[in-house]
N, C-alpha and C positions, 0 to 999 in steps of 0.2 A: 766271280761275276756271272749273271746272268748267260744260260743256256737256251738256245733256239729251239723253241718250241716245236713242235712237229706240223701243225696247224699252218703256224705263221713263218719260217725257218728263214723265209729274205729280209720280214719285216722287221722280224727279233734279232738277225745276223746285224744289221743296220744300224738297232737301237743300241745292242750291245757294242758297237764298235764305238759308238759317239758318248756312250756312258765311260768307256776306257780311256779316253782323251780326253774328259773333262775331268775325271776325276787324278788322273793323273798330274793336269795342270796343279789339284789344292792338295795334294798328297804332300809337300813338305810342310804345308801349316797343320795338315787333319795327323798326318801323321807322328807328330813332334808331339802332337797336344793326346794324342791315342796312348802313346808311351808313357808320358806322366801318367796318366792314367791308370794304364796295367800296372806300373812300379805301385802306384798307393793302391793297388788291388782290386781295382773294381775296372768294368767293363766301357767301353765307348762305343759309339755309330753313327756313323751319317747317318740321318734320317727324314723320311719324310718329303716336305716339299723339294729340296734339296736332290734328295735322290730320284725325286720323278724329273725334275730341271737335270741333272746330268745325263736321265736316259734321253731327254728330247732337246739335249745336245744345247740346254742356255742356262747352263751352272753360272752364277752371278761371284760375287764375293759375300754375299750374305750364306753364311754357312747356317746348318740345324743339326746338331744333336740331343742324342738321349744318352742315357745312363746308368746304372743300379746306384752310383753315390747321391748320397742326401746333399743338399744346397751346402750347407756348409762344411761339406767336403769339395762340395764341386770347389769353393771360395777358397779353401786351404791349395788346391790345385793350381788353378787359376792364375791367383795373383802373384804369385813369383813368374810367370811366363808372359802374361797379356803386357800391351802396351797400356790397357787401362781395364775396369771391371765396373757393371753397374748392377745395382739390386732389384731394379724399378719392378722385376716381374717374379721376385723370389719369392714371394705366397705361393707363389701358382707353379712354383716349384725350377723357376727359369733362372739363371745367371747369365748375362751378358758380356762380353767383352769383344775388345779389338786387338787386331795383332797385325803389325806388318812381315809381309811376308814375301822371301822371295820366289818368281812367277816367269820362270825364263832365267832373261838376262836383265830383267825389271822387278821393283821392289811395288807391292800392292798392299793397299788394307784390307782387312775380312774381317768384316761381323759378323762376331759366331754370338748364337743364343745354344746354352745347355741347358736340356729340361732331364730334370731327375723322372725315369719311368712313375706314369701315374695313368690315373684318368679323372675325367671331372663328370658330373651328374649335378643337374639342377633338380630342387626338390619342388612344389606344387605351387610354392608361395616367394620363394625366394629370385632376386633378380640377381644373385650372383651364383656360380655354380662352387659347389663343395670339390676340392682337391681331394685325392688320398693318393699315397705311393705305392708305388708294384718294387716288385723285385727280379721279374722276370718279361725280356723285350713282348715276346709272344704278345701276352697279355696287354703291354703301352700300342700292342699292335693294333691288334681287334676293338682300342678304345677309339682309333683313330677316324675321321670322317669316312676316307673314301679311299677303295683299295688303291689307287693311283698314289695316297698318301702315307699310303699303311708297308711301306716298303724300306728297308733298312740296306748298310752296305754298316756289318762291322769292322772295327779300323785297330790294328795294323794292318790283321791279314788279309783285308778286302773278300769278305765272306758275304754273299749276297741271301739278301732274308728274305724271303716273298711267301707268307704262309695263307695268302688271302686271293692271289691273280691279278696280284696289280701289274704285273708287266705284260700280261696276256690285254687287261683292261688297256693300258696304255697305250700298245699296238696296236688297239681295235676301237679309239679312242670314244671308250664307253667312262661313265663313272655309274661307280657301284658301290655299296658302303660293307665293309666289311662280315660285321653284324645282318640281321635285319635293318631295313630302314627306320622301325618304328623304335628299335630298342635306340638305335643312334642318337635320332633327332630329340626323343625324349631325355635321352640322356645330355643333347646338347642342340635347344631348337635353334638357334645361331646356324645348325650344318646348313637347313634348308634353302637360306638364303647363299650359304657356301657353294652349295650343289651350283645356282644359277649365276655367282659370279666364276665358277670354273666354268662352269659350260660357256660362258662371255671368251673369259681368259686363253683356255686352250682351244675352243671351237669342239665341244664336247657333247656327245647325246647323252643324258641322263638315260638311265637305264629305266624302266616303263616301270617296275615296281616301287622306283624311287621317286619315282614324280606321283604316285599315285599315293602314298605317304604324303608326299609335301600339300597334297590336297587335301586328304583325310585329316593332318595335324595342323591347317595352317595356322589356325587360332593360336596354338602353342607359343609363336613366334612373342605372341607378347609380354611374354614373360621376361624378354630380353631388354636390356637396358637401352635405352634413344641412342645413347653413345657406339655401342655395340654395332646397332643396325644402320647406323650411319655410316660406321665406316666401312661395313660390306658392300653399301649401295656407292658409298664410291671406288674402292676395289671395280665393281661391276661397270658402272660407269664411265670409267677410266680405261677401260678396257682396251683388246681390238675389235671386238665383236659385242657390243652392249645391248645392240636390239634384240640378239640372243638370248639374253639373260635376263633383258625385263620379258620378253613376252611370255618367257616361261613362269616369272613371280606373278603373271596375269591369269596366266592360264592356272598355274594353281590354286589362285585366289591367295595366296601370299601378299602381292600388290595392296590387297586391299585393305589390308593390317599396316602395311609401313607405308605405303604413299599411295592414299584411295583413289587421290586425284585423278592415278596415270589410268587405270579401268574404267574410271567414269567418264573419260573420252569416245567409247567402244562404241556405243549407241547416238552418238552425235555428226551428224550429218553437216559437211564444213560448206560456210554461206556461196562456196563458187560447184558445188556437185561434181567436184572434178576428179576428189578420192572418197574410197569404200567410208571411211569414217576419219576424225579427227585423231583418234590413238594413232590409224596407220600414218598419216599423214605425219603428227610429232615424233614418233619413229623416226620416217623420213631425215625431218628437219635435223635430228639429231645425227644420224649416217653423213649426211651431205656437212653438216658443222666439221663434223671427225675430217673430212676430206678438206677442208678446208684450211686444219689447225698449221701452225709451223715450226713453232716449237715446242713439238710434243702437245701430249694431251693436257685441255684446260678444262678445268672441273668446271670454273664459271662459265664460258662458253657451254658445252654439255647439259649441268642443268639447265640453264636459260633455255634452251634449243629443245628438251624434254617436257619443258614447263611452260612454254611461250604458251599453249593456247587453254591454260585447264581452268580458263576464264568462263569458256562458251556453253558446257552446260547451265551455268546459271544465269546468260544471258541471251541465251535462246529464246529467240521468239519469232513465230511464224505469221506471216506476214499475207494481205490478203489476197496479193499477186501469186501464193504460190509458192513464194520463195520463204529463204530462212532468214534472219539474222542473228548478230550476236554485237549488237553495240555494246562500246565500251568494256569489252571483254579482258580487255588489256589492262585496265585500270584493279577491276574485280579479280583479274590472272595477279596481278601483282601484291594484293594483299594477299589473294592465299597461298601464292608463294611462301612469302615472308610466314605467314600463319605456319604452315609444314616445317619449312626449313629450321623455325624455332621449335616448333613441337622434338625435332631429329637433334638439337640442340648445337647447330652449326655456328659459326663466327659470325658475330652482327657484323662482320665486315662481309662475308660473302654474302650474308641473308641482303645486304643490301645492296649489294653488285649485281645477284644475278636477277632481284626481285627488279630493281631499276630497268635491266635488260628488257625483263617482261613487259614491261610500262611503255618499253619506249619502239618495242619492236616495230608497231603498227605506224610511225611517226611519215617513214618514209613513204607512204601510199598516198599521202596528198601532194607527194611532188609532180607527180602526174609527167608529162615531157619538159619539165625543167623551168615551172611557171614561178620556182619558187623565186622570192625577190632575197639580193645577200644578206636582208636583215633575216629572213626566216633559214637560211643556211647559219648563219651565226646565232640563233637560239639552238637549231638541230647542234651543230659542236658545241655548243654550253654545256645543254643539256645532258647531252652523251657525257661530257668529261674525257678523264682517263678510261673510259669502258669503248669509245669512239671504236676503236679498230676491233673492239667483240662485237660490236652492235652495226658495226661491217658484215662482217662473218654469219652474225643471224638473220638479218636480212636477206643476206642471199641466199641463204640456207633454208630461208620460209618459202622460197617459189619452188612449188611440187607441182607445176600444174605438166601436165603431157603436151598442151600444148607448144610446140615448137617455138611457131609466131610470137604468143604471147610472152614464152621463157624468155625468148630474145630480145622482145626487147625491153622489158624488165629489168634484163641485165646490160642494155645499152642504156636505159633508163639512170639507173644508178652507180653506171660510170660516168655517165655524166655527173652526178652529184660529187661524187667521189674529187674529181676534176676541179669545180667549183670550188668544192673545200680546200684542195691541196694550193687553188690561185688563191684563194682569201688567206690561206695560213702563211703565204710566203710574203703577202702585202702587209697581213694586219697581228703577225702573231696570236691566232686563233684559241693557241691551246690554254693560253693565259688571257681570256678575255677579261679586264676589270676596266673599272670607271678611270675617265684620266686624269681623276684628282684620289688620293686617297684620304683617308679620313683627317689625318693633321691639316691638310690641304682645305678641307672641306671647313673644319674648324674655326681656321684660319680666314678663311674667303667670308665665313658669316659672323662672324665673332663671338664665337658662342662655344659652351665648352663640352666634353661627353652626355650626350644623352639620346632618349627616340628619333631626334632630331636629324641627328650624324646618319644614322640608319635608314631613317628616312630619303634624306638626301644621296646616302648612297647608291640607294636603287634607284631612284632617279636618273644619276647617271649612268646606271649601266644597262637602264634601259632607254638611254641615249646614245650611247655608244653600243648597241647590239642593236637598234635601228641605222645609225648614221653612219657608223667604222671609226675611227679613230678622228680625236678634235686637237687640234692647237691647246696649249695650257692655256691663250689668254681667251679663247673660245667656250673653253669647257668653263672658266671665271665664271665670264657673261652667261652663259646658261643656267648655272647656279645659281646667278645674282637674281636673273630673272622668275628662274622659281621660285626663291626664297619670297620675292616680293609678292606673288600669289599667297601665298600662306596665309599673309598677314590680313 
């Protein structure tokens, strides 16, 4: 294991004591599966992320190794020992599997991935990168991003591999890429955006010649597949520290490659002059959302909270008072939501949760001290839906203003609305607003069978019951009867 540097000797003493405890914890799984190993003759390692998570002492169950045997040896290994085994990633030289194991006096699962020693390199034109095999760790070392990840622990005998300074990096919570930065990224522009979801993840300074790389190549980035870049920007995202990690894909013009949106905030002046620009302010919004989550980080709240305002440059307009605006920004925020988020190629379910978010952020500014009447509190929870308690969360998350007075009561503002909802929901069952006839009903009431008509008549009532609240069946009858008979 790891020796105390001369430099750092309390930092390193510290890291190494919390790498020996954790790894101790998965030593009867890593260990059991090292052995099989050696017996068919080839070598194992902890590797990688894995061993940077046990020097910063949050070794998870998701194990990493490397290896000199080719995939289908790792498979000939494997599956007499795992509780199961999958292939999903063996191009790329990966086996998976699960193993329950025991962790104490407690039995646990671990998700170990094996990657047979390699490196990968994308060529000029291609959006997938080329595999090839090594035979020596060294070498799977220096292909690796960043020295923090380029660190080994051979297993049985716990032999610790660090031919790059990742544990110096570690303790001095730098990231640096093993290589040059330029031979890295080229060899895989994907790290770029790595760089800045580590630096999100662990609260990391990229190292100056690495960021000046990520500037120099940002273009490169596009070479990488929508799939790819998506899921690092939610990595990043999902973070502890996310404003971290985009301001750095800002700064080095990265941003403007995978979501141009978030930089072309930077220059836009928000309609109350109360922050330096709109990027800082969505920043904001997105910090104060995080603070407000409960169960864990939500991607939909996050983007919504990152995306709410990337309305306002194209609806800027200067006004002859002096002032700015940006009407209907939220409308314009919400297609191109939707626009990006399909471009990144995400779930038409999320494209339309958090693009809805966007749309509806602004809603709550005409309640003003609580003028709204319960039919327009009963379109606001319609409208929300199931997004209602994100579209809590963004709201309060949009007041960045310094002012005191005005925060306050903003936020007595919308406790009061909050209030209103919670008495309307306990009266009139809110979350399932529908008409109080359903369509057999309606059918039936006019004698007439499937067609425009039913549909027609539906909305009718239910925009009589989201003006009125709830009617008697022989009430809602007569209101229908009475429509019906305007038609005609």
């Amino acid at each position: 294991m790891p020796n105390a540097n001369e430099d750092t000797p309390l930092v390193l003493s510290h890291v190494q004591r919390r790498a020996v405890s954790e790894l101790l914890r998965v030593s009867p799984v890593a260990d059991d599966l090292a052995r099989r190993f050696q017996e068919a003759g080839f070598t194992l390692a902890l590797v990688g992320g894995s061993v940077r998570d046990a020097l910063l002492g949050r070794l998870g169950n998701d194990l990493d190794f490397t290896t000199d045997a080719r995939p289908d040896d790792v498979l000939k290994i494997v599956r007499p020992w795992a509780d199961s085994v999958w292939e999903v990633g063996i191009a790329f030289g990966t086996v998976g599997a699960q193993k329950e194991g025991r962790v104490g006096d407690d039995r646990q699962d671990f998700q170990i991935e094996i990657t047979t020693y390699r490196s990968e390199a994308y060529d000029r034109t291609s959006r997938k990168p080329e595999v090839s095999y090594g035979d020596s760790i060294g070498d799977d070392l220096v292909r690796r991003d960043f020295t923090v990840n380029a660190m080994a622990v051979a297993l049985p005998q716990k032999e610790f591999i660090d031919p790059h300074g990742g544990l110096q990096d570690l303790a001095g919570g730098v990231l640096r890429t093993p290589g040059t930065p330029e031979a890295s990224f080229s060899d895989d522009p994907l790290r770029m955006l790595r760089a800045a979801r580590f630096a999100a993840q662990l609260e990391f300074e990229v190292a100056p010649d690495v960021v000046a790389a990520m500037r120099a190549m940002a273009e490169r980035i596009e070479i990488v597949s929508a799939e790819r870049v998506r899921e690092e920007l939610n990595k990043l995202i999902l973070s502890d520290h996310p404003r971290k990690g985009l301001a750095l894909l800002v700064d080095t013009c990265l941003a403007e490659h995978v979501l141009p949106e978030l930089p072309a905030l930077r220059l836009e002046s928000d309609e109350h002059h109360r922050h330096k620009d709109v990027y800082e302010h969505s920043l904001t919004v997105l910090e104060q959302a995080v603070d407000l989550e409960e169960d864990g980080p939500d991607l939909v709240l996050r983007l919504a909270a990152l995306l709410h305002d990337i309305g306002k440059p194209r609806t800027r307009r200067f006004e002859k008072d002096g002032g700015v605006s940006f009407h209907h920004h939220e409308v314009v925020g919400a297609k191109m939501t939707k626009k990006r988020m399909m471009a990144l190629k995400y779930s038409n379910e999320l494209v339309r949760d958090v693009s809805r978010l966007v749309e509806l952020h602004l809603r709550f500014h005409g309640y003003g001290t609580g003028e709204w009447t319960d039919s327009a509190v009963r379109r606001y929870v319609r409208d929300a839906g199931p997004l209602l308690d994100r579209l809590h969360k963004l709201t309060r998350s949009d007041c960045t203003t310094r002012n005191k007075r005005k925060a306050t009561a903003l936020s007595r503002a919308y406790d009061g609305l909050e209030e209103r909802i919670a008495q309307l929901q306990e009266q009139e069952e809110l979350d399932s607003i529908r008409p109080d006839l359903d369509g057999n009903q309606i059918m039936e009431t006019l004698g007439v069978g499937p067609g425009p008509v039913i549909g027609a008549a539906y909305k009718f009532l239910l925009e009589l019951r989201l003006e009125n609240g709830p009617m008697e069946h022989d009430e809602a009858v007569s209101a229908l009867k009475e429509w019906w008979a305007r038609q005609s």
